[in-house]
Residue, then its C-alpha position, 0 to 999 in steps of 0.5 A: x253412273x258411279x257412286x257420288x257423295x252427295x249433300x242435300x241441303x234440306x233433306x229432311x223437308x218435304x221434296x229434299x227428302x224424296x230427293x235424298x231417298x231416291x240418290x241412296x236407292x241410287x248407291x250415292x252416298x248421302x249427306x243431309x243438312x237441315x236445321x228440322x225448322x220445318x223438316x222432320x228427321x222421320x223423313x229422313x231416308x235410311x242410309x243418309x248421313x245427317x247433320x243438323x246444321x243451319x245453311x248459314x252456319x261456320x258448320x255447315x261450310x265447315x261440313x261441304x268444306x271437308x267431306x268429300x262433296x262432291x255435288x251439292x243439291x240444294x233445298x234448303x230455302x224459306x218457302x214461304x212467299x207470303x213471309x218473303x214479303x213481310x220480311x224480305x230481309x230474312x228471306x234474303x238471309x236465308x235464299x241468298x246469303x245461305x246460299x253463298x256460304x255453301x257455294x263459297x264453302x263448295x269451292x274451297x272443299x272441290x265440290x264440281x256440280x250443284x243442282x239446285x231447287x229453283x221455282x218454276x211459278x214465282x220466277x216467272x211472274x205473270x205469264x205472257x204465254x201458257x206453258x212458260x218455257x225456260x226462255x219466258x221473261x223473268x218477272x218475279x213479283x215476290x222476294x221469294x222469286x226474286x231471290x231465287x232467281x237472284x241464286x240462279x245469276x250466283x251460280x251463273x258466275x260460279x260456272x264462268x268463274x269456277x268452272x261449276x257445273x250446274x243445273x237449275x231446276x224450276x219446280x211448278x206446284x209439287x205435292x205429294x207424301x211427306x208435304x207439311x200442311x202447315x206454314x208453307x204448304x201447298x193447297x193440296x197438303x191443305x185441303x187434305x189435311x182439312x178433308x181428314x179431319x171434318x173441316x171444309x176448306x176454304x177457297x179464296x176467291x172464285x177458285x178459277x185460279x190456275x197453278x201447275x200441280x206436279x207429282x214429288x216423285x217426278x221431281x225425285x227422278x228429275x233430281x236423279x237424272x240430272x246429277x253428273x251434267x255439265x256446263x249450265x242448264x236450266x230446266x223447268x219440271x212441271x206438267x205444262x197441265x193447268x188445272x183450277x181449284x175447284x178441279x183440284x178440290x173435287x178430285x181430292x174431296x172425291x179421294x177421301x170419300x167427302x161429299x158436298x160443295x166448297x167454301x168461297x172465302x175472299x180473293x188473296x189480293x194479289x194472287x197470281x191468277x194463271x201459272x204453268x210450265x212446259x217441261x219440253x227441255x228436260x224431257x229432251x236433254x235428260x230424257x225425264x216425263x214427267x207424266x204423273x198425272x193428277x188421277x194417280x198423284x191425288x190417290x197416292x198422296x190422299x192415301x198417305x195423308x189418310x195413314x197419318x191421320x189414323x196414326x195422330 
């Protein structure tokens, strides 16, 4: 594929840096924008261009209106659903109204594709069926989910009316290198965090819970593969695989070389009891397995953790 200029919305953050890092190794040239509310600029990959910038900003649209964009991969988000529900309004700010000041702007400034990071656990819901495929019902049950899902209808009316090319890609559970164990943070960010440090994690409720855990790097080489798509597809990324906390926790205790049984704190009310989804589609049409399984993914990510707490 030839040389693109690419914006990637959040790619400073955990998953758009990853992102960010495999279209330089691509040759593409890269914009980043992120406001560093919860990205690091030491994620961010050499060679990238970077703009701080806030996703709802004049400067931000002043940036996808006059650089040359020409695809426009899109991050930046609240992430935290638990915040979603406390202050839906300024989930709703940042998702959905920052959203629609770039795709405006990428509209006055050519941009023809946005690939953009949508969610594979919360826009679904409680599941009626295991893996969910792209054409499982729609129910989410949190701001977050719901505004996600609300931008994958936007970009649905900038296709027909505009002409957009689109891919929307519904991560599962993404962990990996470079995950914040803090604020937004994944339960494998966590316990690890925890685990290096002395401290034994808590699991809420039985642990019988069940969630989709995809390797970063797989999300990585979906992002890649789907740049230069046409017309409006959806696809989801995850492994189709489910696996319970309990499970999680040990293979990551067992990583770090902790011993010892976990904690049980209560239940989270309302916490989504069963989640995966079936990558079938993606692997179909752009030809991406995602088959990092949880024995190599736990390792690598284990390893990294531990340098950081050698480095701290």
């Amino acid at each position: 594929m030839a040389a693109r200029t690419v914006c990637v919305t959040g790619g400073a953050g955990f998953i758009g840096s990853h992102v960010a890092e495999a279209l330089v190794a691509a040759g593409h040239r890269v914009l980043i924008v992120d406001d560093l509310s919860s990205g690091r600029k030491e994620n961010i990959p050499a060679g990238a261009e970077f703009h701080q910038l806030d996703i709802r900003s004049r400067q931000a649209a002043m940036l996808l209106e006059r650089a040359g964009v020409e695809v426009l991969v899109h991050h930046a988000a609240q992430m935290d659903v638990r915040r979603s529900v406390a202050d839906p309004c300024f989930d709703a700010e940042v998702n959905v109204v920052g959203t629609l000041n770039l795709l405006e702007a990428g509209r006055r400034g050519g941009v023809g594709q946005v690939v953009f990071a949508s969610t594979g656990g919360a826009i679904y819901g409680e599941q009626k069926s295991f893996p969910a495929d792209e054409d499982h019902p729609l129910r989410p049950l949190s701001p977050y989910g719901v505004a996600k899902l609300a931008v994958e209808r936007y970009l649905w009316f900038y296709h027909v009316e505009y002409g957009l090319d689109v891919t929307a890609l519904r991560y599962a559970n993404v962990y990996g290198p470079r995950q914040n164990p803090h604020g937004e943070a994944g339960v494998v960010a966590i316990f690890l965090d925890r685990l290096l440090a002395g401290v034994q994690p808590v699991i809420n409720g039985d642990g019988l819970q069940t969630r989709d855990y995809v390797y970063v790097g797989d999300i990585a080489r979906a992002n890649l593969a789907a740049l230069g798509t046409t017309g409006y597809r959806v696809y989801n990324v995850g492994t189709g695989i489910e696996t319970d906390v309990v499970t999680l926790y040990r293979s990551l205790a067992d990583a770090v070389g902790v011993s010892g049984p976990p904690r049980h704190g209560e239940a989270k009310a309302g916490e989504q009891r069963r989640s995966s989804i079936c990558a079938a589609r993606l692997r179909m049409e752009l030809g991406v397995t995602v088959d990092t399984a949880l024995a190599q993914g736990v390792p690598a990510t284990a390893s990294w953790f531990a340098a950081r707490a050698r480095r701290s």
